[in-house]
PyMOL CGO cylinders between C-alpha atoms (Angstrom):
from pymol import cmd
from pymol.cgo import CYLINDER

trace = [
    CYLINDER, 10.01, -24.77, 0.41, 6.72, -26.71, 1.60, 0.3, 1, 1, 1, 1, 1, 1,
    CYLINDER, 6.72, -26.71, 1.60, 3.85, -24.99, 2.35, 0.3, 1, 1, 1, 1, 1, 1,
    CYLINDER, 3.85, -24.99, 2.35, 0.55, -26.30, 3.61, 0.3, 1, 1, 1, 1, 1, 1,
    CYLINDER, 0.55, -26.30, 3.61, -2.91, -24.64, 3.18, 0.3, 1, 1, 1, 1, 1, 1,
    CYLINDER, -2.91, -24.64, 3.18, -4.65, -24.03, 6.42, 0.3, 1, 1, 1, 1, 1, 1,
    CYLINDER, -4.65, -24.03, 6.42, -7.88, -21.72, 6.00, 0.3, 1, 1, 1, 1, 1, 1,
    CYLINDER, -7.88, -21.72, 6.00, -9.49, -19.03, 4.56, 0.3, 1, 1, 1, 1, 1, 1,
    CYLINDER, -9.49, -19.03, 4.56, -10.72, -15.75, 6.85, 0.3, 1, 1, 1, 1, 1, 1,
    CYLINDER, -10.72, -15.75, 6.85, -13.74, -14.30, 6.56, 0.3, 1, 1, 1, 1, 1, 1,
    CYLINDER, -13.74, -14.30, 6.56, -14.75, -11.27, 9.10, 0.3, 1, 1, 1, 1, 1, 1,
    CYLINDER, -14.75, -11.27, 9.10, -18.83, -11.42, 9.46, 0.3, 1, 1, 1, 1, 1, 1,
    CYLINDER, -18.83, -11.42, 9.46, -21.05, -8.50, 11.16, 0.3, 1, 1, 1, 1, 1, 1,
    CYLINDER, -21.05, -8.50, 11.16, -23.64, -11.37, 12.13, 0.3, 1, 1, 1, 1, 1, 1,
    CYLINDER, -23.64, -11.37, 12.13, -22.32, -14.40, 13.55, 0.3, 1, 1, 1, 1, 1, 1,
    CYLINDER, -22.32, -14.40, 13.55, -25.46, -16.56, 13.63, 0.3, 1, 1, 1, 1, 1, 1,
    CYLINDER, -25.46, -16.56, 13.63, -26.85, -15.21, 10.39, 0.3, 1, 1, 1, 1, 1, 1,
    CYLINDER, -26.85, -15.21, 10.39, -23.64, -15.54, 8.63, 0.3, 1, 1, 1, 1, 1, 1,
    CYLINDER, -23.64, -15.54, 8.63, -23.30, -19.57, 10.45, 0.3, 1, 1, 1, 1, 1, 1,
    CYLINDER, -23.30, -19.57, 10.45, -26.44, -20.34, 8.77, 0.3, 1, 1, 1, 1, 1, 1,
    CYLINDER, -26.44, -20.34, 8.77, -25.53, -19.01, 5.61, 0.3, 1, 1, 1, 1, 1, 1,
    CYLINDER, -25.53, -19.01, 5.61, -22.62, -21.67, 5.39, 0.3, 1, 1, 1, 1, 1, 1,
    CYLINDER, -22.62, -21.67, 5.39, -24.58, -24.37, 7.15, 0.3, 1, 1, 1, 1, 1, 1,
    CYLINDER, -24.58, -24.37, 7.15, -27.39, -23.89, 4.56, 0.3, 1, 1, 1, 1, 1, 1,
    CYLINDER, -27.39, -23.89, 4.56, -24.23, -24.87, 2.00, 0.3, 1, 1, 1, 1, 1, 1,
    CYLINDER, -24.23, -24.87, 2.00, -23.60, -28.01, 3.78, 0.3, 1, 1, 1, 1, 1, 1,
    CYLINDER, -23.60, -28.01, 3.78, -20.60, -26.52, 5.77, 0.3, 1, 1, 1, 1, 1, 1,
    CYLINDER, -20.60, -26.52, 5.77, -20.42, -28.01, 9.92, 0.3, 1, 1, 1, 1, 1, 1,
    CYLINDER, -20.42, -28.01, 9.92, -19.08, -26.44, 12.52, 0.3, 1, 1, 1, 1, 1, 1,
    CYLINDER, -19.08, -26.44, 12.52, -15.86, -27.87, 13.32, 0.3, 1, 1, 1, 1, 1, 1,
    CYLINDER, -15.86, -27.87, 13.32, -13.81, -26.15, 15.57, 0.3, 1, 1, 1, 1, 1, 1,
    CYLINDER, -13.81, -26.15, 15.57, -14.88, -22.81, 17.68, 0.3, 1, 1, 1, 1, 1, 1,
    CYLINDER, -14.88, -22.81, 17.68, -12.49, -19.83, 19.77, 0.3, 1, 1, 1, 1, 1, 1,
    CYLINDER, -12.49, -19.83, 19.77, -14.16, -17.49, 22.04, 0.3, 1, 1, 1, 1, 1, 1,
    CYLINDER, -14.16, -17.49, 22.04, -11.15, -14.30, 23.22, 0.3, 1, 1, 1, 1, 1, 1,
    CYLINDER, -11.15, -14.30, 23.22, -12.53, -12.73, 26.18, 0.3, 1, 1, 1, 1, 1, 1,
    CYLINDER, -12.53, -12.73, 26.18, -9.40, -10.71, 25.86, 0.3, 1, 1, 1, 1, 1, 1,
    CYLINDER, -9.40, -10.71, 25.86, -9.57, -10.10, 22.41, 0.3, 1, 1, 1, 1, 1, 1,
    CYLINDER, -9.57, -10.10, 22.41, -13.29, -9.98, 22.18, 0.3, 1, 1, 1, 1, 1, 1,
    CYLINDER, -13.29, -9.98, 22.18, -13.87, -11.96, 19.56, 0.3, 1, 1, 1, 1, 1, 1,
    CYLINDER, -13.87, -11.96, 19.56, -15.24, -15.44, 17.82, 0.3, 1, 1, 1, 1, 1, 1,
    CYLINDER, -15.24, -15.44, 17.82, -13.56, -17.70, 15.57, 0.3, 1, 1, 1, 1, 1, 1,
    CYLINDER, -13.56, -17.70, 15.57, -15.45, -20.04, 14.15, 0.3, 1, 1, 1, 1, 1, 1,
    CYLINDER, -15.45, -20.04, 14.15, -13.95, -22.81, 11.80, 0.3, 1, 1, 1, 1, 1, 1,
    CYLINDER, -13.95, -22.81, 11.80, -16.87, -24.62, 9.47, 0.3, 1, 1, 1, 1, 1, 1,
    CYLINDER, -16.87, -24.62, 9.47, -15.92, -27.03, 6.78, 0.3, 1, 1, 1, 1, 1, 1,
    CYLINDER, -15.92, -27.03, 6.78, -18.16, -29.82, 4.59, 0.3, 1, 1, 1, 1, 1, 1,
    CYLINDER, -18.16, -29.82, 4.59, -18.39, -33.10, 6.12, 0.3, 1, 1, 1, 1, 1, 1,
    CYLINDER, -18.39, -33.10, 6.12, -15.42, -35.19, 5.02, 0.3, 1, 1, 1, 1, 1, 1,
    CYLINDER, -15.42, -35.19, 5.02, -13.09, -32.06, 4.27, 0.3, 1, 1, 1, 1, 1, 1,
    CYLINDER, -13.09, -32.06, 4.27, -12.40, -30.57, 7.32, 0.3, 1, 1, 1, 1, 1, 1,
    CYLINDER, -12.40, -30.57, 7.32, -8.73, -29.76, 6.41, 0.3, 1, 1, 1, 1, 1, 1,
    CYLINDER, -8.73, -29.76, 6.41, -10.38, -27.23, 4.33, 0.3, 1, 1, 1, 1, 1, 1,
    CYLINDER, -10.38, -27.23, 4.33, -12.09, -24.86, 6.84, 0.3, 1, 1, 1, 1, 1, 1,
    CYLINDER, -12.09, -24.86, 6.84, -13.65, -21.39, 6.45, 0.3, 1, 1, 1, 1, 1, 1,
    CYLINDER, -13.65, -21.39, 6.45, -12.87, -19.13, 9.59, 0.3, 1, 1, 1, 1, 1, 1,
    CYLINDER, -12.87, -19.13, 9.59, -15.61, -17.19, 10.43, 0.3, 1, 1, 1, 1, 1, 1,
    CYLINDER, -15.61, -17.19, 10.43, -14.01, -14.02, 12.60, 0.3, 1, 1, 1, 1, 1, 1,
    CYLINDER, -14.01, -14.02, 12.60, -16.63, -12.18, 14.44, 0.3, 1, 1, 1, 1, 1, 1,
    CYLINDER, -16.63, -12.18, 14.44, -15.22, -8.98, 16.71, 0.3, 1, 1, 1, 1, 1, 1,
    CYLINDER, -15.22, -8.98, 16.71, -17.39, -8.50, 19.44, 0.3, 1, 1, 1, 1, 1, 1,
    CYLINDER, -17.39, -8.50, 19.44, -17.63, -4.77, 19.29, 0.3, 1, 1, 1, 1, 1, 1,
    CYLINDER, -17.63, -4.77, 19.29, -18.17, -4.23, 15.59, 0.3, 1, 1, 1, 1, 1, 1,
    CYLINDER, -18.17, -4.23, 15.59, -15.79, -3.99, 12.72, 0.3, 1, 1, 1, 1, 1, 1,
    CYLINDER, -15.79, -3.99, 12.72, -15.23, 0.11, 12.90, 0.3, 1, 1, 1, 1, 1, 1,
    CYLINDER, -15.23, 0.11, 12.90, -11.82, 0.96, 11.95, 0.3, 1, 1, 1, 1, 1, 1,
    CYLINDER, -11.82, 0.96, 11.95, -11.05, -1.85, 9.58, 0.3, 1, 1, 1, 1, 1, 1,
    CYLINDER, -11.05, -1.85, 9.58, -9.04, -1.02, 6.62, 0.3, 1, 1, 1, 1, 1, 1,
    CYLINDER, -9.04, -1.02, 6.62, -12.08, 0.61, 3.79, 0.3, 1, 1, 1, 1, 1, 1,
    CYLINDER, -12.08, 0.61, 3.79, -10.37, -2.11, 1.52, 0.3, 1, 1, 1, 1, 1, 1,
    CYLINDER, -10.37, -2.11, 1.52, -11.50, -5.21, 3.48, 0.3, 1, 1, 1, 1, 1, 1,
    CYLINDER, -11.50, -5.21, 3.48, -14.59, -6.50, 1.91, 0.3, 1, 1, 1, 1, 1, 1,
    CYLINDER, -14.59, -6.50, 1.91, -15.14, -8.29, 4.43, 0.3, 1, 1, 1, 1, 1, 1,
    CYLINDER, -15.14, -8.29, 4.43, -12.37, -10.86, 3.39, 0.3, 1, 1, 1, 1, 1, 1,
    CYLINDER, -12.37, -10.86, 3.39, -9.86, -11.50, 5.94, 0.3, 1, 1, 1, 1, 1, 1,
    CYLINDER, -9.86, -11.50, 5.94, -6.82, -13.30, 4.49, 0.3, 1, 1, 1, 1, 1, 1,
    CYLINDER, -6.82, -13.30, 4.49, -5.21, -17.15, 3.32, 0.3, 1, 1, 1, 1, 1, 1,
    CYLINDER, -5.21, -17.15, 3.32, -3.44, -18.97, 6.08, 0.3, 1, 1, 1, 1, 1, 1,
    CYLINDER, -3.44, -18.97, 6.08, -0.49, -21.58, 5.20, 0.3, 1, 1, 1, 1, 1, 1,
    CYLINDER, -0.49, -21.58, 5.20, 1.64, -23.35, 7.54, 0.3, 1, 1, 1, 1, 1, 1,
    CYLINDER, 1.64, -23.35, 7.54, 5.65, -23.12, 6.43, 0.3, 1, 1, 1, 1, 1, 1,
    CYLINDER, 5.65, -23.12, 6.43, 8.30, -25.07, 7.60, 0.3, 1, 1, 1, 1, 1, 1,
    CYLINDER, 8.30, -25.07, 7.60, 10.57, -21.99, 8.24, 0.3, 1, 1, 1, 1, 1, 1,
    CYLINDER, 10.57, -21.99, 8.24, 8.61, -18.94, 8.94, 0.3, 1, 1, 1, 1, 1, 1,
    CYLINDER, 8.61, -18.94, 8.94, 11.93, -16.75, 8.62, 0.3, 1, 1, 1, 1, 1, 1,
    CYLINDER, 11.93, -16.75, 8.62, 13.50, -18.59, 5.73, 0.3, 1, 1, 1, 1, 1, 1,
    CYLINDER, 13.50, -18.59, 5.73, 10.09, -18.43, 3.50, 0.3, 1, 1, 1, 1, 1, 1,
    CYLINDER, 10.09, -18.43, 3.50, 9.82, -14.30, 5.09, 0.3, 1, 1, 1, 1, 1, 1,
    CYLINDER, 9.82, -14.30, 5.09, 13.22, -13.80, 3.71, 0.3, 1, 1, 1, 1, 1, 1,
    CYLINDER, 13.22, -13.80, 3.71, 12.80, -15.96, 0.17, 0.3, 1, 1, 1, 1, 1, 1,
    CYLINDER, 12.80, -15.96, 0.17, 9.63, -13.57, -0.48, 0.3, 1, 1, 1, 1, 1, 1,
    CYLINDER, 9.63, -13.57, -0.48, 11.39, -10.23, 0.56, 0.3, 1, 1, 1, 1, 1, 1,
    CYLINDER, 11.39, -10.23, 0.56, 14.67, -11.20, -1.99, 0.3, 1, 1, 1, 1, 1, 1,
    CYLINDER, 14.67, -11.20, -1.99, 12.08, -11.58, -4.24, 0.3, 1, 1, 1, 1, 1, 1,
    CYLINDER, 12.08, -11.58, -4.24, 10.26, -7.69, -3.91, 0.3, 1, 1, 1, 1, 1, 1,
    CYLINDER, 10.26, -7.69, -3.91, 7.78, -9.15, -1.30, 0.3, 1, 1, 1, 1, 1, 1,
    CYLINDER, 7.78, -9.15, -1.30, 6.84, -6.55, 1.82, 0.3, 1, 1, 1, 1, 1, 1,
    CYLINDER, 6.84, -6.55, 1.82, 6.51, -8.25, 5.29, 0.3, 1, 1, 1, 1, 1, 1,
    CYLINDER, 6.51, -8.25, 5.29, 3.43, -6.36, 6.40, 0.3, 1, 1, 1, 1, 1, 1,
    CYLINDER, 3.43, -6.36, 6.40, 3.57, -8.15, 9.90, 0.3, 1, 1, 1, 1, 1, 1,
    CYLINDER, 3.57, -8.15, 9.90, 7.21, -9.74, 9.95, 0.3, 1, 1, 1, 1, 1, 1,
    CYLINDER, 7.21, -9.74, 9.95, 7.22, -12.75, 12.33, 0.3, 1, 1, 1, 1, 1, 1,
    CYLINDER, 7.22, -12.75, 12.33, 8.35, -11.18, 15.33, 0.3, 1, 1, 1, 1, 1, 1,
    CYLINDER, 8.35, -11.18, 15.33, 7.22, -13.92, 17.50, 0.3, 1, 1, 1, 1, 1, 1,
    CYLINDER, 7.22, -13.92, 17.50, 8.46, -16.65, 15.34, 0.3, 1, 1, 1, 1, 1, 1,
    CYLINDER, 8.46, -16.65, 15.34, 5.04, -17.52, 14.79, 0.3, 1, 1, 1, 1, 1, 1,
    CYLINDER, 5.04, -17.52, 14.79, 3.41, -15.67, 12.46, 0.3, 1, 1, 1, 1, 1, 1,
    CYLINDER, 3.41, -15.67, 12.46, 3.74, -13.11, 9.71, 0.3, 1, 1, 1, 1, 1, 1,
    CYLINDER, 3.74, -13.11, 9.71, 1.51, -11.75, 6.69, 0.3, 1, 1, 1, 1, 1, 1,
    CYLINDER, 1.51, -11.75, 6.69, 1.81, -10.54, 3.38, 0.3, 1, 1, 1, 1, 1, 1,
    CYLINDER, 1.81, -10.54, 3.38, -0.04, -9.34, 0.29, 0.3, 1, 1, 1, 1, 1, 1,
    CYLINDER, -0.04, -9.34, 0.29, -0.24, -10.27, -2.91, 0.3, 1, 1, 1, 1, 1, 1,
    CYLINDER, -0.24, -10.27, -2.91, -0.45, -8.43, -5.89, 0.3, 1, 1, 1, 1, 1, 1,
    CYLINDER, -0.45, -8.43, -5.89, -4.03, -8.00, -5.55, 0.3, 1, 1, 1, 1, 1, 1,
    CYLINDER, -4.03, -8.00, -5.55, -3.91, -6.95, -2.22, 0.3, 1, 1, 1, 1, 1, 1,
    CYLINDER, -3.91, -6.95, -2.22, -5.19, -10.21, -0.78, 0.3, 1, 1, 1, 1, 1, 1,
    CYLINDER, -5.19, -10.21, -0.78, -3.62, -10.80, 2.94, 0.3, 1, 1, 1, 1, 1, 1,
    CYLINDER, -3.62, -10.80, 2.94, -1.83, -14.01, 3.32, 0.3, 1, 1, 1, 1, 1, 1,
    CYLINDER, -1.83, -14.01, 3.32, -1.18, -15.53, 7.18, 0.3, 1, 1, 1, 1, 1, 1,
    CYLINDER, -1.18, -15.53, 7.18, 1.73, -17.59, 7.28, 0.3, 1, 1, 1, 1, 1, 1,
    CYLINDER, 1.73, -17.59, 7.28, 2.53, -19.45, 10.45, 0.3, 1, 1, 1, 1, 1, 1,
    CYLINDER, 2.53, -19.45, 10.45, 5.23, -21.84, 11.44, 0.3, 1, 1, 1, 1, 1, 1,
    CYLINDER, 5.23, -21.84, 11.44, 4.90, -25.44, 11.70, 0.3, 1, 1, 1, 1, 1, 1,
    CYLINDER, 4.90, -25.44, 11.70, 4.96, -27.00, 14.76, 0.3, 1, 1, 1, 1, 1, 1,
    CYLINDER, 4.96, -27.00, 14.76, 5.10, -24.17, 16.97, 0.3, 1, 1, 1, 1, 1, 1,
    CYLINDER, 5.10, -24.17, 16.97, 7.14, -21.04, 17.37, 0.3, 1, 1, 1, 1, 1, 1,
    CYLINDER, 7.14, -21.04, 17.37, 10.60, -20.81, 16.72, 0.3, 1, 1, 1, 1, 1, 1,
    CYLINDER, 10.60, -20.81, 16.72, 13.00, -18.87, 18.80, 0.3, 1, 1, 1, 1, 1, 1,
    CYLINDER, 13.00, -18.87, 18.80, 12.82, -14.71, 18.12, 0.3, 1, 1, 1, 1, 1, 1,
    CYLINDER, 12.82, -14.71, 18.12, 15.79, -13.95, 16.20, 0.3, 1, 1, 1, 1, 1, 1,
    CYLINDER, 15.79, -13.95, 16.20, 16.76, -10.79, 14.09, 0.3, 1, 1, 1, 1, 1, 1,
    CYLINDER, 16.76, -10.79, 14.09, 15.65, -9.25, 11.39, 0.3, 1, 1, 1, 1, 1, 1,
    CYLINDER, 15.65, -9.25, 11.39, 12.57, -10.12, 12.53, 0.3, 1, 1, 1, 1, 1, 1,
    CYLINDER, 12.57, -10.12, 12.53, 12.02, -9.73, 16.33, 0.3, 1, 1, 1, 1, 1, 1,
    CYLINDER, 12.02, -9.73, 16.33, 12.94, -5.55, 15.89, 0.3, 1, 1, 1, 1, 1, 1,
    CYLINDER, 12.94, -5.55, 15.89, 11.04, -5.11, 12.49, 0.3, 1, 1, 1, 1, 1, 1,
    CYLINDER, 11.04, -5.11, 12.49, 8.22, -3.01, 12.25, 0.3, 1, 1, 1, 1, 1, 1,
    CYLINDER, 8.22, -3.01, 12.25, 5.20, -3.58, 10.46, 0.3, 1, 1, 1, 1, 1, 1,
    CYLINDER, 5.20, -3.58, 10.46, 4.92, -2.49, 6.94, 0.3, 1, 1, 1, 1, 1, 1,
    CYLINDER, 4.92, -2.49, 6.94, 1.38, -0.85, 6.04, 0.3, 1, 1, 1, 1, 1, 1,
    CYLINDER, 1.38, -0.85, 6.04, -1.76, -2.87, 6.80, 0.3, 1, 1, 1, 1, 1, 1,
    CYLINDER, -1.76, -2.87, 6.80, -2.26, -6.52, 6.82, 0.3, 1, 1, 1, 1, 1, 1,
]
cmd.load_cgo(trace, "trace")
């Protein structure tokens, strides 16, 4: 199974504090995502000449109350698979929980063994709901 590394998730408190942190390393803003609905701010900064290696910078609008006590402040690492349900089912035959199975056909995350949350969303777009997946519930936090 191919996989494809996409980002890596960082939640800030301070957007603009935490921008020019990583523009003060040489990282550019690439890419940003404003959610009225969500209320929040992705921002995707990378070094010039690497931008297929982005940091996402997640900033909720409202704070980051409620978060899981565990989160550091370290979101998760996002790969693109080429079949979200065959690489969901490959990692639960092999003792892997699906924390947020991909219901949508879209998306899904696990842990590792350190408890490090890992995004995984399908290539190209989602793929048609089927079952296990579209009724499973989620599993913990991710």
């Amino acid at each position: 199974m191919q996989v494809k590394y996409l980002h890596t998730m960082v939640r800030v408190l301070d957007l603009e504090k935490s921008m020019a942190f990583y523009e003060l390393l040489g990282l550019k803003e690439t890419r940003r995502i404003d959610s009225e609905g969500g209320r929040f701010t992705l921002v995707y900064l990378a070094a010039p000449g690497q931008e297929e290696c982005p940091v996402e910078l997640t900033w909720n609008w409202d704070g980051d109350d409620g978060l899981p006590s565990d989160s550091r402040h370290f979101g998760h690492l996002a790969y693109e698979v080429e079949d979200i349900y065959a690489m969901c089912q490959h990692l639960m035959d092999n003792g892997v929980t699906i924390n947020r199975p991909p219901r949508d056909g879209y998306m899904a995350f696990v842990r590792s063994p350190d408890n490090i949350s890992i995004e995984l969303l399908q290539a190209g777009g989602a793929k048609e709901p089927a079952e296990p997946w579209a009724s499973m519930e989620n599993t913990g936090h991710w």
